[in-house]
VOBA-1610 file (N, C-alpha, C; in pm, whole numbers, padded with zeros to 5 digits, always signed):
BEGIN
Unk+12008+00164+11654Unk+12150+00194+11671Unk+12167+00315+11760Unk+12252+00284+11857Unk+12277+00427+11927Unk+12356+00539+11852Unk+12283+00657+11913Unk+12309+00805+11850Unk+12430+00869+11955Unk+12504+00945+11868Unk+12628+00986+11942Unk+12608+01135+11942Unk+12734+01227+11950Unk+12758+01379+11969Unk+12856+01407+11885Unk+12792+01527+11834Unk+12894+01594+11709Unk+13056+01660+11848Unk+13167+01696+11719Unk+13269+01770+11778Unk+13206+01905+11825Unk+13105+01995+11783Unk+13025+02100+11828Unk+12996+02056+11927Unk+12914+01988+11974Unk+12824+01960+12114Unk+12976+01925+12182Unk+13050+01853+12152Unk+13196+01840+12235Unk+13237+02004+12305Unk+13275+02028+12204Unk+13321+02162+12216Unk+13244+02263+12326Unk+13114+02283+12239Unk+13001+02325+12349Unk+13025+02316+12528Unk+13008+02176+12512Unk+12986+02119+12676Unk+13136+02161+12707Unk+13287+02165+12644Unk+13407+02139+12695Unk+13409+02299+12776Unk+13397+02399+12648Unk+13358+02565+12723Unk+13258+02516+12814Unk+13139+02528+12840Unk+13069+02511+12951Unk+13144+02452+13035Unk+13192+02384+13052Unk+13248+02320+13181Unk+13356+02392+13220Unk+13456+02413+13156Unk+13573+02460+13162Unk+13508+02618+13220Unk+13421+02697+13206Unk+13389+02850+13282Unk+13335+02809+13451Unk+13263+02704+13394Unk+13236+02694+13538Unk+13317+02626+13606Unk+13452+02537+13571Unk+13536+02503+13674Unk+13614+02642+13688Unk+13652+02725+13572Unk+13746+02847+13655Unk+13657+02919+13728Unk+13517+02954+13732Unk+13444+03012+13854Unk+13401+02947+13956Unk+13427+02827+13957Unk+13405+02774+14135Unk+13528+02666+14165Unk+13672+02654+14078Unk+13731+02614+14087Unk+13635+02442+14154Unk+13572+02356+14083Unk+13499+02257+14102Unk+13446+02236+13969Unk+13500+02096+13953Unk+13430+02011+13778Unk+13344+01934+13792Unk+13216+01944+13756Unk+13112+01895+13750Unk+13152+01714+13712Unk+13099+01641+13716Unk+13140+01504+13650Unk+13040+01519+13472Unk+12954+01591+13466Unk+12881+01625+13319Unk+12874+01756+13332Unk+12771+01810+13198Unk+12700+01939+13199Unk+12568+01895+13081Unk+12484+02004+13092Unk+12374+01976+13058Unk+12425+02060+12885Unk+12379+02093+12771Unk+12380+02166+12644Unk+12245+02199+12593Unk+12225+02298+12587Unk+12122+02328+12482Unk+12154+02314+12307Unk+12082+02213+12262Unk+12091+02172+12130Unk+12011+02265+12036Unk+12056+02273+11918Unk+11987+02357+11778Unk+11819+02381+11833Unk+11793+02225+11841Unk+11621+02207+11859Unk+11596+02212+11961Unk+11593+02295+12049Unk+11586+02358+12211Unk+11549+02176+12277Unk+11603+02084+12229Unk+11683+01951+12358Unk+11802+01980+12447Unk+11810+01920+12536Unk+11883+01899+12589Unk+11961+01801+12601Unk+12114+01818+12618Unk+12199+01683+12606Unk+12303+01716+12715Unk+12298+01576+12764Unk+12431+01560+12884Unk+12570+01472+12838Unk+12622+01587+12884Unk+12766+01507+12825Unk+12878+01524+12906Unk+12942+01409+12960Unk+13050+01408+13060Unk+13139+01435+13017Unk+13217+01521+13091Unk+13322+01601+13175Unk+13454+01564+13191Unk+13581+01593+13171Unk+13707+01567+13279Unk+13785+01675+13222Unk+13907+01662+13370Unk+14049+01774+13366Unk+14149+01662+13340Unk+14227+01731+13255Unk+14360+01710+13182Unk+14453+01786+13172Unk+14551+01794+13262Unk+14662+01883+13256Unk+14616+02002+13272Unk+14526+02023+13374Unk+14475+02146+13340Unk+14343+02235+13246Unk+14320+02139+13152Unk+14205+02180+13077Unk+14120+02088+13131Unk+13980+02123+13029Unk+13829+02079+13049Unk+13860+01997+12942Unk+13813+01859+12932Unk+13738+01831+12784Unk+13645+01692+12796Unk+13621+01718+12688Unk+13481+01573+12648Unk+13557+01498+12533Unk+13514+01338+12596Unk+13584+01244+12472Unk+13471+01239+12393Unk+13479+01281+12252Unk+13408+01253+12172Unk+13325+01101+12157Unk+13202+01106+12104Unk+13122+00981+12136Unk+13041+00974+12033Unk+13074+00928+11886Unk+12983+00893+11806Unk+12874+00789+11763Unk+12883+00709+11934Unk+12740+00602+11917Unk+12787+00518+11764Unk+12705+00477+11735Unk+12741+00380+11639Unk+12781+00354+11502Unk+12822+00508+11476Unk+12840+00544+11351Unk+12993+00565+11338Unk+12993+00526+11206Unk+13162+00507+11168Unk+13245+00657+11164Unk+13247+00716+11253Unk+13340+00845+11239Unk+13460+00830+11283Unk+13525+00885+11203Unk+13677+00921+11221Unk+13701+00952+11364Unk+13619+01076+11417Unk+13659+01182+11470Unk+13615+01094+11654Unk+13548+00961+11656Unk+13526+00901+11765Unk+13637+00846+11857Unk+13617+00930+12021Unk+13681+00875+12091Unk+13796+00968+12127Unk+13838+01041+12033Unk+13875+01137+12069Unk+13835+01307+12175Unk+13959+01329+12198Unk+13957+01444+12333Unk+13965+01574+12304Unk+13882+01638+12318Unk+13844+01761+12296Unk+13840+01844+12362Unk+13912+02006+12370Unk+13957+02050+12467Unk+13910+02188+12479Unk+13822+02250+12582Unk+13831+02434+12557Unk+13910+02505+12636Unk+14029+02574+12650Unk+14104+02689+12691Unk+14001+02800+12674Unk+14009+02839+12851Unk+13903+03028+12867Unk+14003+03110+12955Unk+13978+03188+12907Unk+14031+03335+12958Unk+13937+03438+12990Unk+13882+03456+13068Unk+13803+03544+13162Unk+13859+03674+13187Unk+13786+03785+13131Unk+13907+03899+13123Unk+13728+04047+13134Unk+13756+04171+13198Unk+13646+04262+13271Unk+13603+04297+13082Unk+13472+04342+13073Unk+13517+04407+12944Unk+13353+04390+12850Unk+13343+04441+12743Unk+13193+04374+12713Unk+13212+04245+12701Unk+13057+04216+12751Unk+13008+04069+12794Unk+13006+04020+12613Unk+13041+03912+12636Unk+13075+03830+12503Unk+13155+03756+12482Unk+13117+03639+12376Unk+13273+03530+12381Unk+13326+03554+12230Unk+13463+03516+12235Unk+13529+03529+12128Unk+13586+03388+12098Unk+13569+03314+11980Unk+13611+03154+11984Unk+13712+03172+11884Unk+13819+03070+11811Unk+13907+03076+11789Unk+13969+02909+11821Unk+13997+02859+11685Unk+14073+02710+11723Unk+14218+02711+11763Unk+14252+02624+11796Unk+14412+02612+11856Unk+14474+02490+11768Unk+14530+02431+11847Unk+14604+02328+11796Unk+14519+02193+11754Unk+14525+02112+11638Unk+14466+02017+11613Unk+14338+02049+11518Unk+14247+02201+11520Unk+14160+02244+11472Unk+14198+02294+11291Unk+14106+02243+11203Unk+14178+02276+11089Unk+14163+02387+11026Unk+14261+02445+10932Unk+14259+02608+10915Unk+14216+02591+10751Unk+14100+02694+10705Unk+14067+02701+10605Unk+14146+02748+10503Unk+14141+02691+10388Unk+14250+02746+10268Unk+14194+02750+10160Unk+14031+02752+10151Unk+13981+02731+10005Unk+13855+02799+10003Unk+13791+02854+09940Unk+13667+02950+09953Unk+13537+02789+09919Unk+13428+02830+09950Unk+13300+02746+09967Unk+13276+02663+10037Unk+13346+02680+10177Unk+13297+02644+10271Unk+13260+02724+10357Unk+13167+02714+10476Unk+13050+02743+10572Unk+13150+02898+10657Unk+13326+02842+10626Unk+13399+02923+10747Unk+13498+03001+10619Unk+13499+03100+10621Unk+13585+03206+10518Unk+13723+03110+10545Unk+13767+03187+10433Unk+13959+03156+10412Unk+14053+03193+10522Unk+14097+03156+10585Unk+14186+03200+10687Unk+14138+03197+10826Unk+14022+03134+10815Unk+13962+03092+10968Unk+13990+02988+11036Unk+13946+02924+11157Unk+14003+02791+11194Unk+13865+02742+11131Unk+13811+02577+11105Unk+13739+02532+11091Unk+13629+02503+11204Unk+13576+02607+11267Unk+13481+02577+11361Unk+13379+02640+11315Unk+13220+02553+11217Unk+13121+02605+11162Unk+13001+02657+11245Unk+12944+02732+11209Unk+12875+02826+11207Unk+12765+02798+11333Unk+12705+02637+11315Unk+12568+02604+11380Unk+12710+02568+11552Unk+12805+02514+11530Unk+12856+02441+11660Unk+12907+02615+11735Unk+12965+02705+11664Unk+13021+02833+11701Unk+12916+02926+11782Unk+12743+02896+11719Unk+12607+02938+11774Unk+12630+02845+11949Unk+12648+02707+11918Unk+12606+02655+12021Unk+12680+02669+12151Unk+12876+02714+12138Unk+12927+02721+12195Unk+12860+02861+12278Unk+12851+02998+12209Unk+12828+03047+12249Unk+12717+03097+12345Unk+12563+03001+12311Unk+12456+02978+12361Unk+12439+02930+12537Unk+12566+02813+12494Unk+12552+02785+12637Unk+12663+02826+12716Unk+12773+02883+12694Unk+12815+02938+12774Unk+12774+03082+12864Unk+12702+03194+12732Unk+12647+03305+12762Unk+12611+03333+12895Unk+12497+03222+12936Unk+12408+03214+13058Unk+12524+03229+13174Unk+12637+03188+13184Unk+12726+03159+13250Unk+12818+03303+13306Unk+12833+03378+13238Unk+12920+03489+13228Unk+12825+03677+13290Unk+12886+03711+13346Unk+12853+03868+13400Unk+12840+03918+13250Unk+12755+04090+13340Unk+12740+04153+13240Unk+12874+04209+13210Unk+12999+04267+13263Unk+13117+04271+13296Unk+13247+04195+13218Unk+13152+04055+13198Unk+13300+03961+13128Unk+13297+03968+12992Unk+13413+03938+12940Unk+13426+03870+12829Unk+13516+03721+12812Unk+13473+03626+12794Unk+13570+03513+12755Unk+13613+03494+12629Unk+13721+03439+12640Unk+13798+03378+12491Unk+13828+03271+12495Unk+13760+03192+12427Unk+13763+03019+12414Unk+13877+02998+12276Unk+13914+02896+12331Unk+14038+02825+12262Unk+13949+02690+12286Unk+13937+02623+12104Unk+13927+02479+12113Unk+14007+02456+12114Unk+14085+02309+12138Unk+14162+02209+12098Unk+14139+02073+12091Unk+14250+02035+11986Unk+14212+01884+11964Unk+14332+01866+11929Unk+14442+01759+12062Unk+14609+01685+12078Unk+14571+01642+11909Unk+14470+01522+11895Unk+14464+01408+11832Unk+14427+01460+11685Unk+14366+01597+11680Unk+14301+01662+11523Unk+14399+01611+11362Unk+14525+01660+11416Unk+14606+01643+11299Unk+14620+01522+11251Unk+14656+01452+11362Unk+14667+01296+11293Unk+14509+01213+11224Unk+14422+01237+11323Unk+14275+01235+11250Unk+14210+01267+11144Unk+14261+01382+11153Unk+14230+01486+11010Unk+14265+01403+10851Unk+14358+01316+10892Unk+14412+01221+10740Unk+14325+01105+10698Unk+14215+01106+10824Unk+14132+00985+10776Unk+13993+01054+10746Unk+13992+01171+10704Unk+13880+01265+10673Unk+13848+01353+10552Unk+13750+01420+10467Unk+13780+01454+10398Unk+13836+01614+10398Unk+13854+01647+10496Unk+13931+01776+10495Unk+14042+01847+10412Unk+14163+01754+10396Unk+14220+01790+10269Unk+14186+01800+10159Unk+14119+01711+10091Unk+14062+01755+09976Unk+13944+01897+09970Unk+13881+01932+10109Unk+13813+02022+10087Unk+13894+02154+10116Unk+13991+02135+10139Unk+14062+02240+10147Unk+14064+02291+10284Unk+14098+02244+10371Unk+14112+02246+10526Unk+14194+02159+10548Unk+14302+02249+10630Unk+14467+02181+10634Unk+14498+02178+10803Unk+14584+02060+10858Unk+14641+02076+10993Unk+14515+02028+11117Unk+14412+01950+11094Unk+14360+01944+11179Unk+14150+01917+11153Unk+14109+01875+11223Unk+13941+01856+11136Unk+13875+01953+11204Unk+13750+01931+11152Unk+13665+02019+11194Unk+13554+02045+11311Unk+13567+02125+11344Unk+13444+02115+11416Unk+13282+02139+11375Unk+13192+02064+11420Unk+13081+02043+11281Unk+12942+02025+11347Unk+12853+02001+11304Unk+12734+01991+11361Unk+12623+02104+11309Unk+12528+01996+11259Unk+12427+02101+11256Unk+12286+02117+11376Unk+12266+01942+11426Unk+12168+01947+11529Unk+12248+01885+11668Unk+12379+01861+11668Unk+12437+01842+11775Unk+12439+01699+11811Unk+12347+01615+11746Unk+12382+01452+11704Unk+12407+01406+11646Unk+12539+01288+11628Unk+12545+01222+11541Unk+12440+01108+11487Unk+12392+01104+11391Unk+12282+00977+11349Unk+12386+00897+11317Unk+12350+00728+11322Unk+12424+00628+11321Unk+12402+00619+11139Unk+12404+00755+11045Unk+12368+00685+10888Unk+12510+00749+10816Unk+12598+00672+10815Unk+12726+00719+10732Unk+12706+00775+10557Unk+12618+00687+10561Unk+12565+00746+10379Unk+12503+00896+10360Unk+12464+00920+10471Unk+12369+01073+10484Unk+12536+01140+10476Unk+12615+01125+10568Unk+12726+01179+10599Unk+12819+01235+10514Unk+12828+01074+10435Unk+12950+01053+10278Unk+12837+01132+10157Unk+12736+01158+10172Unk+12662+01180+10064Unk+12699+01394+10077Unk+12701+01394+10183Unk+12687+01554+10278Unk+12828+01613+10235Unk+12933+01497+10251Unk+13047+01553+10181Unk+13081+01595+10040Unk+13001+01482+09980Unk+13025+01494+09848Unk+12965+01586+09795Unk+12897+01685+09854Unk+12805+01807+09798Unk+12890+01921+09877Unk+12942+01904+09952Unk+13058+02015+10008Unk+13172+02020+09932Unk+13197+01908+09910Unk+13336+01914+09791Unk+13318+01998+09698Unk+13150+01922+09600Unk+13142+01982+09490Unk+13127+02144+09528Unk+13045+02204+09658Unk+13083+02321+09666Unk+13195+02408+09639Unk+13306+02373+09697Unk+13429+02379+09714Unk+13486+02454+09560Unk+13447+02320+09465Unk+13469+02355+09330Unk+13467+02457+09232Unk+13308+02472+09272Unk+13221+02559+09247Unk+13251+02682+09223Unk+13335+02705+09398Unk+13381+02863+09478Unk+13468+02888+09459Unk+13579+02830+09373Unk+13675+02851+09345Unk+13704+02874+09177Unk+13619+02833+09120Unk+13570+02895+08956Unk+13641+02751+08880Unk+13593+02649+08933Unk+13670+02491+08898Unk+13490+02494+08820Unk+13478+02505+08646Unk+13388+02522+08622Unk+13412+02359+08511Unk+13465+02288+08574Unk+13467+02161+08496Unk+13565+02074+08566Unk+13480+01918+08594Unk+13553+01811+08698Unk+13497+01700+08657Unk+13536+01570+08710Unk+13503+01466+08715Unk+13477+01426+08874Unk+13350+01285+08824Unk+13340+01263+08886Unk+13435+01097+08921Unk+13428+01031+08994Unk+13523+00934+09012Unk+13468+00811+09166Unk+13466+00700+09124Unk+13404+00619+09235Unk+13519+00540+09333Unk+13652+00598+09375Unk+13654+00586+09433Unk+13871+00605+09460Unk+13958+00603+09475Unk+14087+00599+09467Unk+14168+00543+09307Unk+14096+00450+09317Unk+14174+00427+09182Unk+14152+00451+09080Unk+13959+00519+09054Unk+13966+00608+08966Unk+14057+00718+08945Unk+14046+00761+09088Unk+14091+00936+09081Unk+14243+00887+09045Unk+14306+00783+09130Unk+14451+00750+09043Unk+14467+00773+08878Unk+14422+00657+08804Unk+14368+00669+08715Unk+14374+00769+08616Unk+14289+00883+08668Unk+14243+01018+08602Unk+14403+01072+08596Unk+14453+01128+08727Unk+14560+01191+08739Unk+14661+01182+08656Unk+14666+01044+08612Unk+14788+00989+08557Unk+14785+01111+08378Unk+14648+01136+08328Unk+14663+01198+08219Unk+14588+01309+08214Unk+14525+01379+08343Unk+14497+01526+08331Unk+14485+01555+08508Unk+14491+01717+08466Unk+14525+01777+08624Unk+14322+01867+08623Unk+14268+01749+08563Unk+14119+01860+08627Unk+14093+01754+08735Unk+14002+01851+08854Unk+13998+01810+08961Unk+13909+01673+08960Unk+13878+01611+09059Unk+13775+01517+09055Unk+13688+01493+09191Unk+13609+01442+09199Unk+13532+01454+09360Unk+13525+01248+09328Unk+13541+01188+09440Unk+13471+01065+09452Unk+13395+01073+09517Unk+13267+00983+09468Unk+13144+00942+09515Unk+13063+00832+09583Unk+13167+00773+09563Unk+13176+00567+09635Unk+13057+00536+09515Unk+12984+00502+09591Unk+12841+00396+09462Unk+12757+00543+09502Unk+12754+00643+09513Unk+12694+00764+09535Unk+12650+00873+09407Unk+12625+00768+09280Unk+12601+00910+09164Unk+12495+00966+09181Unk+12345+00873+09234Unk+12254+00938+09229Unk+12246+01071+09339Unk+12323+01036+09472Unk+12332+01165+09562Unk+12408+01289+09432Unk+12504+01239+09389Unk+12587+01371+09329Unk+12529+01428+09221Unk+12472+01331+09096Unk+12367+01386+09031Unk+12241+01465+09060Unk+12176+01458+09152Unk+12089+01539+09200Unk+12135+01637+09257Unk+12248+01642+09320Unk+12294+01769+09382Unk+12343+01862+09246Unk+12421+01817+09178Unk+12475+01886+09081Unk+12375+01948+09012Unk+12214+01891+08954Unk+12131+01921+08866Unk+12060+02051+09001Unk+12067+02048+09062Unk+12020+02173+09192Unk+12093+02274+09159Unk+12213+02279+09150Unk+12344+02390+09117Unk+12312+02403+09006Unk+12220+02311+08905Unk+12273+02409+08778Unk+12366+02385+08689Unk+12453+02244+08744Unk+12597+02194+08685Unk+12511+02090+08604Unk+12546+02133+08460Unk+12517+02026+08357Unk+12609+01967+08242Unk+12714+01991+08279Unk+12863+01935+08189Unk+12999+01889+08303Unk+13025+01785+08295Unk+13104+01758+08391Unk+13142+01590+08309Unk+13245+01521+08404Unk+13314+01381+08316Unk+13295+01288+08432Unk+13275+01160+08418Unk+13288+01046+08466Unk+13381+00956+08478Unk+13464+00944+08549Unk+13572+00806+08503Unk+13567+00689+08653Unk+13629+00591+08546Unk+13650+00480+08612Unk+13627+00355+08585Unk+13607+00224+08645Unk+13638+00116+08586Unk+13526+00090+08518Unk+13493-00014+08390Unk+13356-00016+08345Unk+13254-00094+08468Unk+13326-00183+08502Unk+13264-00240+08585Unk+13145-00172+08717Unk+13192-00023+08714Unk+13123-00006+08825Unk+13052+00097+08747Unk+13115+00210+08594Unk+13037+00319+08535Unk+12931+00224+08474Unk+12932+00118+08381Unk+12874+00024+08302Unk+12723+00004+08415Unk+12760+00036+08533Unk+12586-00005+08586Unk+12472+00146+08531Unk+12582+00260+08558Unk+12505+00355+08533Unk+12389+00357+08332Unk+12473+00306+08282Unk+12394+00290+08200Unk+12287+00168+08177Unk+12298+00119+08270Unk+12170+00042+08321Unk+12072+00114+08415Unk+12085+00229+08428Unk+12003+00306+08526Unk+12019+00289+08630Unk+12088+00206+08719Unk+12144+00212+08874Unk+12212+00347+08909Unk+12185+00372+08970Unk+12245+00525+08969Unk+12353+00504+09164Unk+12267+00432+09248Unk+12323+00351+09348Unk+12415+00229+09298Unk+12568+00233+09284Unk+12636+00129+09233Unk+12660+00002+09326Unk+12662+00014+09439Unk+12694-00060+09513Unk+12597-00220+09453Unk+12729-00324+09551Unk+12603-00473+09453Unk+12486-00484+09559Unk+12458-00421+09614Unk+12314-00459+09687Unk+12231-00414+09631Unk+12252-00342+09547Unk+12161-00234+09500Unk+12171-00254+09338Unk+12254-00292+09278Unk+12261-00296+09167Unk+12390-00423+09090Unk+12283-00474+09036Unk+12388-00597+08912Unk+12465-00590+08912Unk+12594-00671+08845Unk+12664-00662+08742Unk+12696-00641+08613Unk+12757-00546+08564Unk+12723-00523+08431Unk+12789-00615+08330Unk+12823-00716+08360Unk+12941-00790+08244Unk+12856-00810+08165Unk+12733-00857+08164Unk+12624-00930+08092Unk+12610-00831+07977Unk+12599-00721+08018Unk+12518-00583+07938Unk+12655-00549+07861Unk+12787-00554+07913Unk+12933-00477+07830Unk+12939-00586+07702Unk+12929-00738+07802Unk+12931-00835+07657Unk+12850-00843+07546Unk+12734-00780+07580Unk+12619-00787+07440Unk+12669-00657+07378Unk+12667-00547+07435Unk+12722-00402+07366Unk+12864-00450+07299Unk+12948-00513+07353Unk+13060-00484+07262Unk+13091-00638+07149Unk+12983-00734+07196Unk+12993-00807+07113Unk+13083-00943+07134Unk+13095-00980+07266Unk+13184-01047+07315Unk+13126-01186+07347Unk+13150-01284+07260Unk+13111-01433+07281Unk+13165-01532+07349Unk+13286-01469+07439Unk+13364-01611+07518Unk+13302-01564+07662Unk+13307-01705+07717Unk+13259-01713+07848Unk+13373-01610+07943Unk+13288-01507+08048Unk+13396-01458+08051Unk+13320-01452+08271Unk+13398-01371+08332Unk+13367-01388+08508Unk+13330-01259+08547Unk+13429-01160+08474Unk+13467-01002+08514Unk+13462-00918+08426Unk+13436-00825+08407Unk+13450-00670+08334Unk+13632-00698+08297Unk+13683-00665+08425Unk+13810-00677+08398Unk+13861-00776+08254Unk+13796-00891+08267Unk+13841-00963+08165Unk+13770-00962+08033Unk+13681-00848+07995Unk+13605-00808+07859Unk+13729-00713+07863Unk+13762-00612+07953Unk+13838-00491+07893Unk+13999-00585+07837Unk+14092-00673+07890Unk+14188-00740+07870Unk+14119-00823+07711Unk+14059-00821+07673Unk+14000-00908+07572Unk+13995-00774+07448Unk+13902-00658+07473Unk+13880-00554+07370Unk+14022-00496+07339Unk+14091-00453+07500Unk+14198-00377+07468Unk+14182-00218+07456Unk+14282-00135+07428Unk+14250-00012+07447Unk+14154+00078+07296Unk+14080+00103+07432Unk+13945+00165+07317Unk+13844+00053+07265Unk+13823-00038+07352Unk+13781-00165+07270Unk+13626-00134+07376Unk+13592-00059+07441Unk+13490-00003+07515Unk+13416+00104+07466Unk+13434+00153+07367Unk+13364+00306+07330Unk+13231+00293+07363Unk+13184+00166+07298Unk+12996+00200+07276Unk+12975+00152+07402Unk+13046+00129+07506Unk+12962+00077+07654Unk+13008+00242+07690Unk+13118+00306+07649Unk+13115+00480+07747Unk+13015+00527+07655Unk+12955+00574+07552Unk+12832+00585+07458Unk+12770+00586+07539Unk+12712+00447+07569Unk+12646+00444+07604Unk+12599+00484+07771Unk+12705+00490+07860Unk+12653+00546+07980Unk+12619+00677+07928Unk+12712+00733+07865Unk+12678+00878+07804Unk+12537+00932+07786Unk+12446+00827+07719Unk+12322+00839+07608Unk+12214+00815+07748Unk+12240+00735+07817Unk+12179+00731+07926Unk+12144+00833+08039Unk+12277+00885+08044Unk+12256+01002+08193Unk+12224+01085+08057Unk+12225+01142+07990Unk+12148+01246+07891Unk+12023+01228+07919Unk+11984+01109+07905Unk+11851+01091+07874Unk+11729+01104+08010Unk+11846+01077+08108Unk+11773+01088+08239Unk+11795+01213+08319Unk+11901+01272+08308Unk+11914+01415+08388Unk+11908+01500+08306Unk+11985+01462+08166Unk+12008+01625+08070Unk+12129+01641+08084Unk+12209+01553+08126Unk+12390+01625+08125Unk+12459+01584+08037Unk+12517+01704+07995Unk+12640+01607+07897Unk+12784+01622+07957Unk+12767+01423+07965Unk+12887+01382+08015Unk+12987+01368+07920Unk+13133+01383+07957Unk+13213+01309+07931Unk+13282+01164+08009Unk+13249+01100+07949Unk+13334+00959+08044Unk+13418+00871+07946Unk+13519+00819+08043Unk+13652+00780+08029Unk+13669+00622+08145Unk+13717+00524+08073Unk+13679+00416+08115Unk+13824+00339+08175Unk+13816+00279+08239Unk+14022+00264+08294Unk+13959+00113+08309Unk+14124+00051+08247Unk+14124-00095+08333Unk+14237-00098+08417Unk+14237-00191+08489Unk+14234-00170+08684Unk+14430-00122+08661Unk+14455-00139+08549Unk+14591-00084+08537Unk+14639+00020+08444Unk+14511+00088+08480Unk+14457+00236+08435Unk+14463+00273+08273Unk+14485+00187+08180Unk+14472+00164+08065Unk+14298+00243+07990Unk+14337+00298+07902Unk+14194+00370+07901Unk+14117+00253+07787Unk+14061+00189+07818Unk+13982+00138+07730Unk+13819+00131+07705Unk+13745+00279+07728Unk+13637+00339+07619Unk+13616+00458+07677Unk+13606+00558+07595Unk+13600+00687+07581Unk+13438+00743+07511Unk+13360+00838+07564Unk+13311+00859+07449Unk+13243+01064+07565
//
């Protein structure tokens, strides 16, 4: 699968280009970047109204943030040599402690902020100083198909990168978030959450408490291992049995490629003798609370395998709580 370029390496190349079109008034059609791992990467070039930028290019991986135009504003001014970066419009502004960029910063992290500055440096007198302005027209509206709001980064996404490529593996990605979230939590003294597989859990949850929740898609075993790293050993589970009910089969990957169906296992636990298709239709059959010993039992399970004590809470698809334990 082809490999693409983070919004960092965007950014990167957009300053690089953009100093050297205001010093020879002439735009290269690319520029070359020095990456984290002293590679090199070429990435093409254009003017827009006046600015430099690079269309973002995530190769074959499902990002939001692909295809989009990315922009650096410089200001060249006598003074110590050094750049000063700073997001503009579209770039998102931090509002929550445990992430990589303090509270009140724009969201441009740490490894892409190294890189901007790396390769522009070479570029500049001992004499100058520049001030780079990212931008991104398209950030805000993008930003809603990302997890930025929930991590607490408002008005725009981020700029990101740690080796300056995108890999075509979305699961590395969604797995990367879900351990930033739980950061998030963490840093803010949120010393108790759920976890949740996917919207209509977290619907679900909301409807009868305000503690936070992180979703994980079919991702417990990424979040369980991250969590048992931190140290986090009390936390809640919710959601439909259908998809918690694998965990106590030891699937810890829910997805069905990876793991059964549990109807087989809810009907022997709760004792259910009619031919039945769906989870959904054991929980419409028990009724509310008619699930306890299948939440028990995921319970008795992740105890037994990590050491946590869960709480989990079981919803049918019309958020009806039917098993608790």
């Amino acid at each position: 699968m082809r490999r693409g370029f983070t919004t960092g390496s965007a950014a990167a190349a957009a300053t690089k280009a953009a100093i050297i079109y205001q010093k020879t008034s002439k735009l290269p059609d690319y520029v070359f970047i020095e990456l984290p791992n002293n590679k090199r990467l070429k990435i093409p070039v254009f003017l827009e109204d006046g600015l430099v930028g690079v269309r973002k290019d995530a190769g074959d991986d499902p990002d939001a943030t692909n295809n989009i135009k990315i922009f650096s504003r410089i200001v060249i001014e006598k003074g110590k040599r050094g750049i000063t970066i700073d997001g503009g419009e579209g770039v998102g502004l931090v509002i929550k402690k445990g992430l990589q960029v303090e509270v009140g910063k724009k969201a441009i992290n740490p490894t892409p902020r190294k890189m901007i500055e790396e390769n522009a440096l070479p570029l500049i007198k001992d004499n100058e100083h520049v001030f780079v302005e990212i931008i991104v027209p398209e950030g805000k509206r993008v930003a809603k198909r990302t997890f930025n709001e929930r991590l607490g980064i408002i008005e725009g996404i981020s700029i990101l990168g740690t080796t300056g490529i995108v890999e075509p593996m979305s699961v590395k990605a969604l797995i990367a978030s879900i351990e930033c979230e739980i950061d998030v939590l963490i840093a803010n003294n949120e010393d108790y959450f759920f976890l949740v597989p996917g919207k209509i859990g977290e619907r679900h949850l909301k409807s009868i408490t305000d503690t936070p929740c992180v979703q994980v898609s079919n991702y417990f075993d990424g979040a369980f291992n991250y969590l048992k790293r931190k140290g986090i050993t009390k936390f809640g589970i919710a959601g439909h049995p259908g998809k918690i009910a694998k965990l106590a089969m030891g699937y810890y990957n829910t997805h069905s490629r990876f793991s059964p169906q549990a109807t087989h296992l809810i009907k022997a636990i709760e004792g259910i003798e009619q031919d039945v298709n769906t989870t959904e239709e054991i929980c419409q059959i028990k009724g509310s609370y008619g699930l306890n010993r299948t939440a028990l039992l995921v319970k008795e399970k992740i105890h037994a395998d990590f050491g946590f004590d869960v709480d989990v809470i079981l919803f049918d698809m019309k958020g009806r709580i039917v098993g608790r334990a």
